[in-house]
C-alpha positions, 0 to 999 in steps of 0.5 A: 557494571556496564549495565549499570553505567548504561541505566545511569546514563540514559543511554541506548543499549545498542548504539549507546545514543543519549537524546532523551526524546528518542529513547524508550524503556526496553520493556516495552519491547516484545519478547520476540524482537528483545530475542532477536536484538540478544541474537545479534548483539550478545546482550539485552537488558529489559531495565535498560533503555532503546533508541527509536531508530534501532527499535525501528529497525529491528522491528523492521528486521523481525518482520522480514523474518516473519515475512520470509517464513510465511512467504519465503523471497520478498517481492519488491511490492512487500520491500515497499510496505516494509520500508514505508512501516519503518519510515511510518509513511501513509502506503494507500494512495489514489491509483487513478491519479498515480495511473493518470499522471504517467499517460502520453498526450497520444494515450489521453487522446485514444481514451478520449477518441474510445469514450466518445466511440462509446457513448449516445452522442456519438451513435446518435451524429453517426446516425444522423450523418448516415442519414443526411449521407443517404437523403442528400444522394436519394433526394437532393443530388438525384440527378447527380450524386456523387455517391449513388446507392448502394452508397459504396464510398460510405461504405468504405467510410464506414470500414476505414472508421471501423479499422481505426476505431478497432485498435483504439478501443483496445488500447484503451481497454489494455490501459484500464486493464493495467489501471486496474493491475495497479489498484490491484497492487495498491490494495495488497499492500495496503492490506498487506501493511495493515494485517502486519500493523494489526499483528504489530498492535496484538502483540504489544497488547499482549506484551503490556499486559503480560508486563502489568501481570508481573507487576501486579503479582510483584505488588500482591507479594509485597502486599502479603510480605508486609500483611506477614510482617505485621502479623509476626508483630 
């Protein structure tokens, strides 16, 4: 009787919602989720009706299970992929832009300082510099240098650079490390979300057309019941 008052109504089996834009036929749900809604609830009814929301959260319920069975505790990472597949937000997201909007104006400075450190320009004006250095205090300012050969304060120059441009280039490389961490992260997700959609999507093929059979074996009966009707006449 209450099922019945339920089917009449158009409501929602579980929280008992009326709007007619969120429900959806309980047949169309699969096997294992219409199994754990009869689990907690005590009834289910695959002529009745379901609302979206409690469809997306036992949805989401199922595939923790699935999860947890297959990985055991959830990590924060797969708590993300779960909550973004039940909010249906897009996951994948450019981890450069992310990375890059958490810098410090120090941490900018020092990549830039080890870009330059490493490329052509820079090897050829130190080159360059090295070069007017040594003529200006061989040629030039012979007879009064102020750094005679075997150019001691460039040497020193050239350590003091070397002890400050040491630690930067490893600054910037632990950063591009830890970018790289991200991308890495942003990638399982991603395919972590994507191989529960796939599974998602194989599942319900598999239950439409398990339901389509049913009916079309349901129709091939009543086919052959009326074929037999029509031959008792």
């Amino acid at each position: 009787m209450e099922q019945n008052f339920i089917h009449s109504k158009k409501a929602c089996q579980i929280c008992g919602s009326e709007r007619a834009g969120t429900l959806r036929p309980a047949a169309i749900v699969r096997h294992a989720i219409s199994d754990l809604i009869r689990q907690e609830t005590g009834r289910w009814d695959e002529a009745g009706w379901i609302c979206l929301n409690d469809l997306q959260h036992f949805q989401q319920r199922y595939v923790e299970e699935v999860l947890k069975t297959e990985k055991g505790e959830l990590t924060q990472l797969e708590q993300e992929v779960l909550e973004s597949l039940q909010k249906q937000e897009t996951l994948s997201a450019n981890a450069d832009v992310e990375f890059d909007a958490r810098l410090t104006l120090g941490q900018r400075l020092a990549d830039r300082v080890a870009d330059f450190g490493g490329s052509w320009p820079f090897i050829i004006a130190f080159g360059v510099a090295m070069f007017i250095w040594m003529f200006l205090n061989s040629y030039l300012l012979a007879a009064r240098p102020f750094d005679p050969y075997p150019y001691i304060l460039l040497n020193l120059c050239l350590s003091c650079l070397a002890a400050v441009q040491a630690p930067i280039i490893m600054m910037s490389q632990n950063r591009q490390e830890a970018r790289d961490r991200l991308r890495a992260v942003r990638d399982y997700q991603v395919n972590l979300k994507a191989e529960l959609e796939i599974r998602h999507l194989h599942q319900k093929l598999d239950h439409l057309l398990s339901r389509q059979w049913e009916r079309l074996v349901e129709i091939q009966e009543i086919q052959m019941e009326l074929i037999n009707e029509i031959r008792r006449r």
